[in-house]
KOLZAZA-800177 format. One record per residue (C-alpha): x, y, z; residue in one letter. Coordinates in steps of 0.25 Angstrom, whole numbers. Example, Ala and Ser with C-alpha at 12.3 -4.5 7.8 and 13.67 -1.06 7.14 Angstrom:
      px      py      pz   type
      49     -18      31      A
      55      -4      29      S
% end
This chain:
      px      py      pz   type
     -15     -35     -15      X
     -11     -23     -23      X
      -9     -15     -11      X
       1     -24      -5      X
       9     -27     -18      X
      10     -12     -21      X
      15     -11      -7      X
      24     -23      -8      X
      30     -17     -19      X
      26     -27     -29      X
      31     -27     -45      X
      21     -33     -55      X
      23     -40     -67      X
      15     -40     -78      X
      19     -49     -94      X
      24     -36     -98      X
      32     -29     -86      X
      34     -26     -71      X
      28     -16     -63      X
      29     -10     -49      X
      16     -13     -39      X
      15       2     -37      X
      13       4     -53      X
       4      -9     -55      X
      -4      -7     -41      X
      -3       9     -37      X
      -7      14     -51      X
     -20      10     -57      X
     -33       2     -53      X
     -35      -1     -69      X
     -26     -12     -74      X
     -26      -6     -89      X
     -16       7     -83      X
      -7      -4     -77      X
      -4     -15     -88      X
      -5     -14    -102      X
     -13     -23    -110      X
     -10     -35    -111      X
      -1     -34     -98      X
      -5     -44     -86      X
       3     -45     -72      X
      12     -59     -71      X
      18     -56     -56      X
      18     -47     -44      X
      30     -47     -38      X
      30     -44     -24      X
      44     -42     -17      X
      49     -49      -6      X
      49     -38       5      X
      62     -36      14      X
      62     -43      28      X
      55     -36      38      X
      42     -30      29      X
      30     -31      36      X
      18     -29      24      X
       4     -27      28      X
      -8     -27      21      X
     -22     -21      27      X
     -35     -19      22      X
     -48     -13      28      X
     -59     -19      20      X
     -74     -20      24      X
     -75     -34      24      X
     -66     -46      31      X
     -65     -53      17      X
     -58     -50       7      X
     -62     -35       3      X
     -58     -24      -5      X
     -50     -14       3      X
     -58      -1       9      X
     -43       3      12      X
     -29      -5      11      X
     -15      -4      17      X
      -2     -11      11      X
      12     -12      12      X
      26     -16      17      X
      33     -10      29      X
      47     -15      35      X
      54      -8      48      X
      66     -10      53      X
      69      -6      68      X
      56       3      68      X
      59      10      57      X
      51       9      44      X
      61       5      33      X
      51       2      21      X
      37       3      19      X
      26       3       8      X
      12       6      12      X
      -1       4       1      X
     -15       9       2      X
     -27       2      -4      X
     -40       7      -6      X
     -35      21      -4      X
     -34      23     -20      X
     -38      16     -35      X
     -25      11     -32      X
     -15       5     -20      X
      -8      19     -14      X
       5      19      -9      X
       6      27       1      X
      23      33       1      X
      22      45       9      X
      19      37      21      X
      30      26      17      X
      39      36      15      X
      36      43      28      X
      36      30      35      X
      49      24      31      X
      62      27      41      X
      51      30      53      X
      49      22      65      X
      35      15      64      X
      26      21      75      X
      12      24      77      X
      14      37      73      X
      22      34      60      X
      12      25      56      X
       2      37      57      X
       8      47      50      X
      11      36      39      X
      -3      35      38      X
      -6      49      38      X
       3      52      27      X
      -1      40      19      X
     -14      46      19      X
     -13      63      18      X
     -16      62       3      X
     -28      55       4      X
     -40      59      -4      X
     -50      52       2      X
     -64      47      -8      X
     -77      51      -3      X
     -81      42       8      X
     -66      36       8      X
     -60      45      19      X
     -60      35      29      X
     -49      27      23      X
     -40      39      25      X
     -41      36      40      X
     -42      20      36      X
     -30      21      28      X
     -22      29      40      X
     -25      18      50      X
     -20       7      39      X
      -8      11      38      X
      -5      14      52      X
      -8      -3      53      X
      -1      -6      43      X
      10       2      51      X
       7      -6      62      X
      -2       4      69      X
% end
């Protein structure tokens, strides 16, 4: 779920402030480095996105039940006569943490979405990777995710 609301562009509150989804969900796996003591969240605040947004939420998990990710893609999308106008695209499972991946939305934004968009999308989403010992393959995973959440 944090994938999506950090692509979503969610705001959380808590009894003492409000804070961006990227801040509360992209920064830390320990709560005790997001809120101070005796801080709890109230509301998640999820904006209503503009008309035309597709969103899409994939996991590739081991199991048909309900499982933990082995590798996670979120986000938003909205084109407009072929051409991407906004987009926000999260990885899970790739980090401690969801990772948002703005090189390949910033790359993606004002092209026409093809095939071949959609891959080099992915290749740059992923030209940073560091793969753990035995995780290389969700390098490859990870490339194919996205080009379905593209639509391809």
């Amino acid at each position: 779920m944090a994938n999506m609301l950090y692509a979503y562009g969610a705001r959380v509150r808590t009894n003492l402030r409000k804070l961006a989804g990227e801040a509360f969900f992209g920064t830390s796996t320990r709560v005790k480095d997001i809120l101070k003591p005796g801080e709890f969240v109230t509301e998640i605040i999820v904006p209503k996105p503009q008309d035309g947004t597709t969103a899409v939420y994939d996991k590739y998990r081991i199991r048909k039940s309900i499982d933990f990710a082995v590798l996670a893609v979120a986000g938003t999308y909205r084109i407009k006569d072929g051409i991407v106008e906004d987009i926000s695209l999260v990885l899970g499972a790739v980090a401690p943490v969801p990772m948002k991946v703005t090189e390949a939305e910033d790359f993606l934004k004002g092209k026409v979405l093809t095939e071949e968009t959609a891959r080099e999308a992915a290749e740059i989403a992923l030209r940073h990777a560091i793969p753990l010992e035995m995780n290389g393959y969700k390098i490859d995973m990870a490339k194919v995710m996205i080009r379905r959440f593209l639509g391809f």
